[in-house]
Biopython code that builds the backbone (N, CA, C, O; Angstrom):
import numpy as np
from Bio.PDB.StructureBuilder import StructureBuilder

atoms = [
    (1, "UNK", "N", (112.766, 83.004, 113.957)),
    (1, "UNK", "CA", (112.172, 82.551, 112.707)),
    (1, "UNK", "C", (111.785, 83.742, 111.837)),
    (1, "UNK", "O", (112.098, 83.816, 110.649)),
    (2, "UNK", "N", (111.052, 84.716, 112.527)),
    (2, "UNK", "CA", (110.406, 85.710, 111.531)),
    (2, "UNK", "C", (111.808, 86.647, 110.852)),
    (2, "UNK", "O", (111.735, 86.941, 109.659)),
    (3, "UNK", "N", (113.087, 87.099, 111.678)),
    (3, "UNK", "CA", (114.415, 87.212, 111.103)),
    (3, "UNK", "C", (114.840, 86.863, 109.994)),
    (3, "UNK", "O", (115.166, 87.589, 109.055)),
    (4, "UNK", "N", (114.857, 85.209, 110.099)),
    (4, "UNK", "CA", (115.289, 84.702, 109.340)),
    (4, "UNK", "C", (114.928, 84.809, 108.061)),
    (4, "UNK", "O", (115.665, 84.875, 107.077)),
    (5, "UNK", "N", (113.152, 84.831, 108.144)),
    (5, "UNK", "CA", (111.966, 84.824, 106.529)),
    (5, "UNK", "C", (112.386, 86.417, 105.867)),
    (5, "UNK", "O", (112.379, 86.663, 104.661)),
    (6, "UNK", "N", (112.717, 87.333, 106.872)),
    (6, "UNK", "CA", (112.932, 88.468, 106.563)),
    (6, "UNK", "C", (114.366, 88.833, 105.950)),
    (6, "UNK", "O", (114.519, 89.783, 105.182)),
    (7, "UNK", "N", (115.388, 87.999, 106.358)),
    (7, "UNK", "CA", (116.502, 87.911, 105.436)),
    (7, "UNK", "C", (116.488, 86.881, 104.125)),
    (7, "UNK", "O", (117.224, 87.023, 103.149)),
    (8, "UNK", "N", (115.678, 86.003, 104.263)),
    (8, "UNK", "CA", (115.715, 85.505, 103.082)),
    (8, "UNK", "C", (114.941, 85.737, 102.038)),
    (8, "UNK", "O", (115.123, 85.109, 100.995)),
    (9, "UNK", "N", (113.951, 86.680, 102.155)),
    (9, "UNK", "CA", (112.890, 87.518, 101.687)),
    (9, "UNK", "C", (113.920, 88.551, 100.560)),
    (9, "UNK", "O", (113.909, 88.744, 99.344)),
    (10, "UNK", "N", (114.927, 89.147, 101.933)),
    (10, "UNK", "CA", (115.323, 90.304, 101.748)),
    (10, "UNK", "C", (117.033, 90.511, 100.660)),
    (10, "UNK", "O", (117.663, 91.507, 100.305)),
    (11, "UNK", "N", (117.234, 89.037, 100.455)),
    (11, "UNK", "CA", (117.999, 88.418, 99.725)),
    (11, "UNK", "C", (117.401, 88.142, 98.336)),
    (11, "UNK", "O", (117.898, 88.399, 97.239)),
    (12, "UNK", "N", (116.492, 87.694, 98.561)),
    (12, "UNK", "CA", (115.965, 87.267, 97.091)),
    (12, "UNK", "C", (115.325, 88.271, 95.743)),
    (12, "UNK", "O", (115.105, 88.188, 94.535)),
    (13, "UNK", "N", (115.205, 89.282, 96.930)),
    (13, "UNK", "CA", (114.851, 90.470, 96.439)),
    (13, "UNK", "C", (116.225, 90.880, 95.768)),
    (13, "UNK", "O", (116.259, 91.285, 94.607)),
    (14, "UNK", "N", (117.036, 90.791, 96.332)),
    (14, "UNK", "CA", (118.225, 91.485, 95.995)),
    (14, "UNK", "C", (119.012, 90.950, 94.454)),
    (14, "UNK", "O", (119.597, 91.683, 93.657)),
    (15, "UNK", "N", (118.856, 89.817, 94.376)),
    (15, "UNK", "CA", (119.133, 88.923, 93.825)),
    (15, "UNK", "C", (118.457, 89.161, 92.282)),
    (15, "UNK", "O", (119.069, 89.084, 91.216)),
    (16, "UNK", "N", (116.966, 89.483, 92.480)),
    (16, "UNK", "CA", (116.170, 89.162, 91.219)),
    (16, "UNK", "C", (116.580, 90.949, 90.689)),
    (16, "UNK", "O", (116.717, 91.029, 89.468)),
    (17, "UNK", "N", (116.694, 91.749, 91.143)),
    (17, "UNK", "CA", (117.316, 92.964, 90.847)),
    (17, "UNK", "C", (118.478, 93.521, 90.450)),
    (17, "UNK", "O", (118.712, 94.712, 90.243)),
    (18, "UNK", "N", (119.346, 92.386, 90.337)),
    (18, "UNK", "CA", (120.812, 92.554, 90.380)),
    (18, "UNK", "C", (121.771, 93.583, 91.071)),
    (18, "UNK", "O", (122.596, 94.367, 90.600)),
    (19, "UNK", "N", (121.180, 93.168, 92.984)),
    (19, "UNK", "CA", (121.817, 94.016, 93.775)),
    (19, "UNK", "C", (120.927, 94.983, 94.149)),
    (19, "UNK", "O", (121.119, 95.122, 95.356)),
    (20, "UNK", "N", (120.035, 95.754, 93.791)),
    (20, "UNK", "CA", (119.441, 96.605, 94.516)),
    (20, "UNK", "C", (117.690, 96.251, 95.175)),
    (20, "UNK", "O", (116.736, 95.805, 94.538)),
    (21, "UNK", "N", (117.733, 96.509, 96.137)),
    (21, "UNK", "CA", (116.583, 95.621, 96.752)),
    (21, "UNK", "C", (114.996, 96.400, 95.999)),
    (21, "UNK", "O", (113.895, 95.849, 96.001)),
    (22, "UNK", "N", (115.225, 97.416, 95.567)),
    (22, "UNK", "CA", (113.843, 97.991, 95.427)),
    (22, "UNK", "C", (113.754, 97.938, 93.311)),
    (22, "UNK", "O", (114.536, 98.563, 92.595)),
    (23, "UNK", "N", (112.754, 97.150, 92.861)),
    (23, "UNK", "CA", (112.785, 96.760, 91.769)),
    (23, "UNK", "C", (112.282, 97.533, 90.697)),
    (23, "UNK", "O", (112.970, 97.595, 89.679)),
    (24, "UNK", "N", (110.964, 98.265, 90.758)),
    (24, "UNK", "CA", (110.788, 99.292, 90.346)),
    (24, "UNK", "C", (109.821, 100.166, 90.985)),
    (24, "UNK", "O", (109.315, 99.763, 92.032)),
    (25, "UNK", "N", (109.319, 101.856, 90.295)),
    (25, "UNK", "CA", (109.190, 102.435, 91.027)),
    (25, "UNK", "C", (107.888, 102.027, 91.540)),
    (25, "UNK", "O", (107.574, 102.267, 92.706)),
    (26, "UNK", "N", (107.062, 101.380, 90.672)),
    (26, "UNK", "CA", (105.570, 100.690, 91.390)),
    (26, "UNK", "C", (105.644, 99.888, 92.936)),
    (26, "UNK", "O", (105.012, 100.032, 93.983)),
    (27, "UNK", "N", (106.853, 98.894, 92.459)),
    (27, "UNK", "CA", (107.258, 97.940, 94.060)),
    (27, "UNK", "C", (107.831, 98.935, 94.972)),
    (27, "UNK", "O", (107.830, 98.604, 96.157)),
    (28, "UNK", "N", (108.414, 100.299, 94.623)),
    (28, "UNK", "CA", (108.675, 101.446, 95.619)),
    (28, "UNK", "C", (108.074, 102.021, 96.180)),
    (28, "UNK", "O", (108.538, 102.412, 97.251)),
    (29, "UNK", "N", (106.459, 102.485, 95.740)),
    (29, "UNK", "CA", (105.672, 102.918, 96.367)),
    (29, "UNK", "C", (104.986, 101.911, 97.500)),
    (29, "UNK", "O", (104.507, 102.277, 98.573)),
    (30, "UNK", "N", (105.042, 100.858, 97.109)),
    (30, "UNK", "CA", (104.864, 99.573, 98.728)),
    (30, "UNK", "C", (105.349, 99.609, 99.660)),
    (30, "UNK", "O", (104.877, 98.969, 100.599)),
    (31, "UNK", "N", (106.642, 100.464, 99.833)),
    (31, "UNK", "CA", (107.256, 100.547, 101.040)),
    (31, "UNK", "C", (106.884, 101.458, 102.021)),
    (31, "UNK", "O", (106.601, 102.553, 101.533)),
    (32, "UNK", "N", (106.777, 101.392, 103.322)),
    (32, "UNK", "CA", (106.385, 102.136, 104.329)),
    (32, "UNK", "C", (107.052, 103.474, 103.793)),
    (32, "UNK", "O", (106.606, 104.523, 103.331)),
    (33, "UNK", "N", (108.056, 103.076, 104.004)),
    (33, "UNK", "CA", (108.949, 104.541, 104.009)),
    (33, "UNK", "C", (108.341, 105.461, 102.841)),
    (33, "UNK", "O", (108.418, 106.686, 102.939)),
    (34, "UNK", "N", (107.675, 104.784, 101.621)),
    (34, "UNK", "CA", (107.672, 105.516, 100.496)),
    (34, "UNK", "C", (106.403, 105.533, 100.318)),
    (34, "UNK", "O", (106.166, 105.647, 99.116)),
    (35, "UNK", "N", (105.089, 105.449, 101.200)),
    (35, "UNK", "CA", (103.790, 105.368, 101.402)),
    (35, "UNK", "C", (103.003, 106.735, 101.662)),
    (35, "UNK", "O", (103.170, 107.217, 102.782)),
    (36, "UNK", "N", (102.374, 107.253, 100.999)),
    (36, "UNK", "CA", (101.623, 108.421, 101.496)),
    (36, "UNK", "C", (100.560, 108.557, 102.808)),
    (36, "UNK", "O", (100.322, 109.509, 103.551)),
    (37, "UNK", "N", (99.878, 106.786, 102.744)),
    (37, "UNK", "CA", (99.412, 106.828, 103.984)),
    (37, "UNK", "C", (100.348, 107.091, 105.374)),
    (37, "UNK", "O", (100.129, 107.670, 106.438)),
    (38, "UNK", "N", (101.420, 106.414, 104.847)),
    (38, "UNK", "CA", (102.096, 106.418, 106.422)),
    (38, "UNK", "C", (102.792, 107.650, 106.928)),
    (38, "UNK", "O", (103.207, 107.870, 108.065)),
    (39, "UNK", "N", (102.849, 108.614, 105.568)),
    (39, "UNK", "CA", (103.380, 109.831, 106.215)),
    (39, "UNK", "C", (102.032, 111.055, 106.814)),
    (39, "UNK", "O", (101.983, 111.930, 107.678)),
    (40, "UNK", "N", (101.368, 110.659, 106.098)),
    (40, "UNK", "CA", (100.011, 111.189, 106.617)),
    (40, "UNK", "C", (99.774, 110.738, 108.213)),
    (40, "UNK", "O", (99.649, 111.542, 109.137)),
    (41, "UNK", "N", (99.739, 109.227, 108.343)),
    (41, "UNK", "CA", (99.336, 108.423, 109.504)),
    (41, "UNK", "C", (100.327, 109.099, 110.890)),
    (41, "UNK", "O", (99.940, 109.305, 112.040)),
    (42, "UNK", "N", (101.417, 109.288, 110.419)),
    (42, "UNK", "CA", (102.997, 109.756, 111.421)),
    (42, "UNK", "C", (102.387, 110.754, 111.803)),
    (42, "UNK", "O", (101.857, 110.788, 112.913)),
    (43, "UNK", "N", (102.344, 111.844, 110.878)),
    (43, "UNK", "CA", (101.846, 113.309, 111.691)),
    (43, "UNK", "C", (100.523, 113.178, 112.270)),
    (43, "UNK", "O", (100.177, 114.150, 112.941)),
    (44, "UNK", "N", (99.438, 111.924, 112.152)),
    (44, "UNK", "CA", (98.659, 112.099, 112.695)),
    (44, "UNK", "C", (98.398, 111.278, 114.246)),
    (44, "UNK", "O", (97.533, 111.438, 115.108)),
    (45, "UNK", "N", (99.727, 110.216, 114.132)),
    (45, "UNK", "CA", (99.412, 109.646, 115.692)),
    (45, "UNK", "C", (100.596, 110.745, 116.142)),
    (45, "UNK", "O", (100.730, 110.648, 117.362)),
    (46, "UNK", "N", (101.445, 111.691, 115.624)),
    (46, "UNK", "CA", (102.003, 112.796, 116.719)),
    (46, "UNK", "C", (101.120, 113.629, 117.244)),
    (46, "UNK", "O", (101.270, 113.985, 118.412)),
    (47, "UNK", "N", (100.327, 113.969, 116.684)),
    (47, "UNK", "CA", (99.300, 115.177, 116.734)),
    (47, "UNK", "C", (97.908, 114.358, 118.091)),
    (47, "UNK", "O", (97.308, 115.104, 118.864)),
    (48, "UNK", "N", (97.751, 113.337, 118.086)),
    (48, "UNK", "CA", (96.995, 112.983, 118.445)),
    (48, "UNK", "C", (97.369, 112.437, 120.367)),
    (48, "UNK", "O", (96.758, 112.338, 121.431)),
    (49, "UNK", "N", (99.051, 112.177, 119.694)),
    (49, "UNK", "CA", (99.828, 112.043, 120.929)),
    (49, "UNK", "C", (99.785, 113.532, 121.919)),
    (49, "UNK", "O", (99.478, 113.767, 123.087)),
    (50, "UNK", "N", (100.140, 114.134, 121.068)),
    (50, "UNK", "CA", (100.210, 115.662, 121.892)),
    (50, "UNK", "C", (99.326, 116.395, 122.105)),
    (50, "UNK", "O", (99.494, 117.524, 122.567)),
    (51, "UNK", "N", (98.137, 115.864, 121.790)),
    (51, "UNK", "CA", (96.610, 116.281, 121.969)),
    (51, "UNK", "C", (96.551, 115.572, 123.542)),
    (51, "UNK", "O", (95.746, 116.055, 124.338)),
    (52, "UNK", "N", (97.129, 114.802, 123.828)),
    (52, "UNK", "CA", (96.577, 114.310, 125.681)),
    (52, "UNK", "C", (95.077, 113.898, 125.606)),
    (52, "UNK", "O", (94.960, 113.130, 126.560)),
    (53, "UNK", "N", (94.313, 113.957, 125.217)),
    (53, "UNK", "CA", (92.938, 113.622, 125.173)),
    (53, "UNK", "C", (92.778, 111.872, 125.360)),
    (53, "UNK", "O", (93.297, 111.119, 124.535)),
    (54, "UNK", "N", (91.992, 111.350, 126.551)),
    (54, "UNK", "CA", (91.967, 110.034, 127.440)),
    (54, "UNK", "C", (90.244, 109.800, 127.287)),
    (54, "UNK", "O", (89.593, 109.136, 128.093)),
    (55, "UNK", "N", (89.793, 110.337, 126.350)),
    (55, "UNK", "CA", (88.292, 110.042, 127.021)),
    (55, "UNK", "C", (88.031, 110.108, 125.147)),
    (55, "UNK", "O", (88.377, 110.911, 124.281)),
    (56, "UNK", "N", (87.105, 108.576, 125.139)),
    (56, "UNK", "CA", (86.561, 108.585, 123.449)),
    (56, "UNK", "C", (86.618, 109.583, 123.075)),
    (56, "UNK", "O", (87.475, 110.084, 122.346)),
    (57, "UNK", "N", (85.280, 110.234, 123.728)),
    (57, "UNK", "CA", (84.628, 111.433, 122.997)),
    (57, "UNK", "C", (85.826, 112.513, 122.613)),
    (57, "UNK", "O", (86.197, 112.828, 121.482)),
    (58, "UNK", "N", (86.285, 112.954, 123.804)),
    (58, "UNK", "CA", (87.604, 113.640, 123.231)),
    (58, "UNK", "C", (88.604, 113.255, 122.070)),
    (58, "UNK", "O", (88.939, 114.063, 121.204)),
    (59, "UNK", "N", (89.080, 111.867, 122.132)),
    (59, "UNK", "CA", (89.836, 111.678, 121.017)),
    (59, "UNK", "C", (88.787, 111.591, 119.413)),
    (59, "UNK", "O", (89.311, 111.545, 118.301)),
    (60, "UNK", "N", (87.754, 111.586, 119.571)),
    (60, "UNK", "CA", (86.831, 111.974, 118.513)),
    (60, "UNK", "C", (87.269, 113.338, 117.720)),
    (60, "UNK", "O", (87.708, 113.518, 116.584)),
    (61, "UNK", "N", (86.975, 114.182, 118.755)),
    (61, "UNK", "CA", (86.853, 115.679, 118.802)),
    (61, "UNK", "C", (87.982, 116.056, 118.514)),
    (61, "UNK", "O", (87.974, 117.103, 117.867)),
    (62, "UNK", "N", (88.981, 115.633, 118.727)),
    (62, "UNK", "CA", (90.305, 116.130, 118.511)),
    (62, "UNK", "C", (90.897, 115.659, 116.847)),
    (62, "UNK", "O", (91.440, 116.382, 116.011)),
    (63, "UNK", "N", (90.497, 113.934, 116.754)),
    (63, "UNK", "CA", (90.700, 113.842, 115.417)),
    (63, "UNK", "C", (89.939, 114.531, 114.556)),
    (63, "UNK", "O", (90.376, 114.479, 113.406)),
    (64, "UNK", "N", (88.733, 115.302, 114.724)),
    (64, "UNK", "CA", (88.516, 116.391, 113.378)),
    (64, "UNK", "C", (89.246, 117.615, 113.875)),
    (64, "UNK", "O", (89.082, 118.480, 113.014)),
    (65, "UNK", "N", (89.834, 117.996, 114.673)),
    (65, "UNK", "CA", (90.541, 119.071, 114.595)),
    (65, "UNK", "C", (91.603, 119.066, 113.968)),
    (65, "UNK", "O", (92.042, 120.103, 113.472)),
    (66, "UNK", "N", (92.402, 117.563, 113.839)),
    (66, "UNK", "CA", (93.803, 117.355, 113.918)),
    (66, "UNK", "C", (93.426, 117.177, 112.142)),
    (66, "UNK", "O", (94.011, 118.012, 111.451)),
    (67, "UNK", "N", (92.541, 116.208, 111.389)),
    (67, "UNK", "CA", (91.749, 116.606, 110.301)),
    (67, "UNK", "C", (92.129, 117.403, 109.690)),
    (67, "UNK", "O", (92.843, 117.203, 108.708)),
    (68, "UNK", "N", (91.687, 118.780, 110.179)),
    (68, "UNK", "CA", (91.357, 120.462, 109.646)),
    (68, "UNK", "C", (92.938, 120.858, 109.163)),
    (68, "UNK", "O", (93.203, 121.642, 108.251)),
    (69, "UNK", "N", (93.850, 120.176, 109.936)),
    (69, "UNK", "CA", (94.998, 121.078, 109.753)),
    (69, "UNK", "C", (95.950, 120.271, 109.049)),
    (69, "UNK", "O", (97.145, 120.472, 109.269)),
    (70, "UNK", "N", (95.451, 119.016, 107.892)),
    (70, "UNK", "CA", (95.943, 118.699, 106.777)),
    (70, "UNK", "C", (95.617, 119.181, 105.443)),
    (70, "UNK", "O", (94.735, 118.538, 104.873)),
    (71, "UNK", "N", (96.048, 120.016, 104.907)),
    (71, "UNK", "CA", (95.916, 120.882, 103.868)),
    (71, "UNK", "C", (95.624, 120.194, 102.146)),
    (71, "UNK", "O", (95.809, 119.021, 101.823)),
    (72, "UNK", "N", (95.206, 121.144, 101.380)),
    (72, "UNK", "CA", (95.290, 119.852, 100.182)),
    (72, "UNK", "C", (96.570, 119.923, 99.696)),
    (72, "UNK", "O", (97.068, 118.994, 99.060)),
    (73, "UNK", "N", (97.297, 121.213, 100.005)),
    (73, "UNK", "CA", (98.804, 121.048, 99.509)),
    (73, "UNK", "C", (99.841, 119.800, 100.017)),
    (73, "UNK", "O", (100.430, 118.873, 99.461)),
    (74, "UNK", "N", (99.722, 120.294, 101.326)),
    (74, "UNK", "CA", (100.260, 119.003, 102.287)),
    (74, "UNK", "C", (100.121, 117.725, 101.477)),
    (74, "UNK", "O", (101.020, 117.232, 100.796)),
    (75, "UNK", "N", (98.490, 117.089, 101.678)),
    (75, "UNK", "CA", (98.302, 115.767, 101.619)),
    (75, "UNK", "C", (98.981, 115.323, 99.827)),
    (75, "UNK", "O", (99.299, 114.159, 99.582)),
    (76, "UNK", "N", (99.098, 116.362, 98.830)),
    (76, "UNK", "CA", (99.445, 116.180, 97.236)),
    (76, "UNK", "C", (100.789, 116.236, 97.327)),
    (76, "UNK", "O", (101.158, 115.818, 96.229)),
    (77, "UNK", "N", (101.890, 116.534, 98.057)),
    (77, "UNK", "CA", (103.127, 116.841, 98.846)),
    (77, "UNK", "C", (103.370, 115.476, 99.052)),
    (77, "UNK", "O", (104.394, 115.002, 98.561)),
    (78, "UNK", "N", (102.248, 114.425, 99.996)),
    (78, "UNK", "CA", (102.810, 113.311, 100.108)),
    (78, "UNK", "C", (102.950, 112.272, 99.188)),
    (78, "UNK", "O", (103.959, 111.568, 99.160)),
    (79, "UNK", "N", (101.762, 112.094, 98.243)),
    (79, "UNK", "CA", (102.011, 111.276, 97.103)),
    (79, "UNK", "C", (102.948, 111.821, 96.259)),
    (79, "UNK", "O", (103.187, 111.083, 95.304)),
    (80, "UNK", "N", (103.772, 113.200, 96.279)),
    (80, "UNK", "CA", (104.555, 113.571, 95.157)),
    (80, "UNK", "C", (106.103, 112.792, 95.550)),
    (80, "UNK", "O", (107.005, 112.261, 94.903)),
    (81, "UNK", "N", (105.856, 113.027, 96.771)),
    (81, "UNK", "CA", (107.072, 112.755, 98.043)),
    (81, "UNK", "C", (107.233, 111.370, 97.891)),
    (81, "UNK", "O", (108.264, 110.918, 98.387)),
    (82, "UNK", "N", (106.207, 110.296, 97.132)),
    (82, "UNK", "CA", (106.679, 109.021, 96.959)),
    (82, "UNK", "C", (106.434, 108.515, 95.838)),
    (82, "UNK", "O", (106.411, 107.293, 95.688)),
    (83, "UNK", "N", (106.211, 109.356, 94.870)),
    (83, "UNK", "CA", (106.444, 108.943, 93.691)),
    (83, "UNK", "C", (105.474, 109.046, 92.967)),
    (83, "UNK", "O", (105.406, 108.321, 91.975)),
    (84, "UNK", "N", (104.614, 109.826, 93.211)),
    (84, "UNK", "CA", (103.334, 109.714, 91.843)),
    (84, "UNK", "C", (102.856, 110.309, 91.585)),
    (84, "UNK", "O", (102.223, 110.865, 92.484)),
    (85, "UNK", "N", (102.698, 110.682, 90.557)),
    (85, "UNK", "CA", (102.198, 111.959, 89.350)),
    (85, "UNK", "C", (100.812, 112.270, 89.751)),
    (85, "UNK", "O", (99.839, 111.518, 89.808)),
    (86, "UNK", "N", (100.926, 113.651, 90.044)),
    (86, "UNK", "CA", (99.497, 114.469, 90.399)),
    (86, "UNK", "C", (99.028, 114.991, 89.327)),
    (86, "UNK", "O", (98.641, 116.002, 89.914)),
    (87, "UNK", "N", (98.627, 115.244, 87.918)),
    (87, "UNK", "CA", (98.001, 116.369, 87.546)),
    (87, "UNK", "C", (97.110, 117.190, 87.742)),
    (87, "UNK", "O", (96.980, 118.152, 86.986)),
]
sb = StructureBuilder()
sb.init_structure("model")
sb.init_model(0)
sb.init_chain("A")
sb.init_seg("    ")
for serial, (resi, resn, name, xyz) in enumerate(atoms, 1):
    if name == "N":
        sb.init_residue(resn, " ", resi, " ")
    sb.init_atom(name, np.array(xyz, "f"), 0.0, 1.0, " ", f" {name:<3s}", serial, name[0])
structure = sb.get_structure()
């Protein structure tokens, strides 16, 4: 069932666009792929993965470390990376 809602979702989209599924660049930034949280979020469940840390307190401690080493360049990198004007 959920397939199915997702192709017919993914059709209609296509349809009201004439062929291309992504409509404009506002409905582009909705997409995972084109999300600043989620590229932020990626490097941060890798980082958190490869941190090994099993105990709250540790994974506390580790997420402000892991924190520290997102830059402001980085994080302005990701909203540029999906589409939206920094001045």
């Amino acid at each position: 069932m959920g397939v199915e809602a997702f192709r017919s979702h993914a059709g209609s989209r296509r349809h009201r666009s004439g062929g291309s599924p992504v409509e404009s660049q506002s409905e582009r930034r909705l997409g995972s792929d084109l999300n600043p949280i989620e590229l932020a979020s990626s490097k941060l469940k890798k980082l958190l993965r490869d941190g090994t840390e099993r105990t709250v307190d540790g994974l506390w401690n580790l997420c402000g470390r892991i924190v520290d080493q997102f830059s402001n360049e980085e994080c302005r990198n990701y909203f540029k990376h999906c589409g939206y004007r920094y001045d």
